[in-house]
C-alpha positions in Angstrom: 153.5 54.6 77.0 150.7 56.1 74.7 146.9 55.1 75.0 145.6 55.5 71.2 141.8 55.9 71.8 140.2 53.6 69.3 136.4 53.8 68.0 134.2 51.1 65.9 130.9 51.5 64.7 127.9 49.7 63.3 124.6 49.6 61.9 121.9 47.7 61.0 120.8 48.1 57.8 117.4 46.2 55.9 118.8 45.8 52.9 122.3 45.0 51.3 121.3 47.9 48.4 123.1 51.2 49.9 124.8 54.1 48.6 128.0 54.8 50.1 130.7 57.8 49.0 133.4 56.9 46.6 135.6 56.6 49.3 134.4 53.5 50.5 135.0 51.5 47.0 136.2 48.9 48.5 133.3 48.0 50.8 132.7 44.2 51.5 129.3 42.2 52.7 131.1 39.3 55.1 129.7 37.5 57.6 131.5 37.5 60.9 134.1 34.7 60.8 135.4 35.6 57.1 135.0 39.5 58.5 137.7 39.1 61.6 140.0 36.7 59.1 141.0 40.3 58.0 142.1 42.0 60.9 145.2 42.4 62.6 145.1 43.9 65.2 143.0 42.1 68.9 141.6 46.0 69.7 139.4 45.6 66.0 138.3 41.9 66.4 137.2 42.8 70.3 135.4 45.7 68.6 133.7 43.1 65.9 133.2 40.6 68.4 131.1 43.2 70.5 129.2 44.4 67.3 128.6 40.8 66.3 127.1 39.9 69.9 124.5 42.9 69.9 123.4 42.7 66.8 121.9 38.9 67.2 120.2 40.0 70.4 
């Protein structure tokens, strides 16, 4: 058995106008239900779920 450690992370921002490398090209502005329509895997929408919870606090 291998344990994969897994980390997410999240931000506020105040305005959709940022500047990101050109590595992140394909960047998208989703809300939460189209955002964890995407992922696959339950370890990333547990992650999103969290994120999604403490940022409407």
């Amino acid at each position: 058995v291998y344990v994969i450690k897994e980390f997410s992370f999240g931000v506020k921002v105040p305005t959709k106008n940022i500047k990101l490398s050109k590595e992140h090209f394909k960047y998208k502005w989703l809300c939460f239900e189209e955002a964890v329509t995407l992922l696959k895997w339950d370890s990333n929408k547990t992650a999103l779920w969290e994120l999604n919870k403490r940022l409407l606090k």
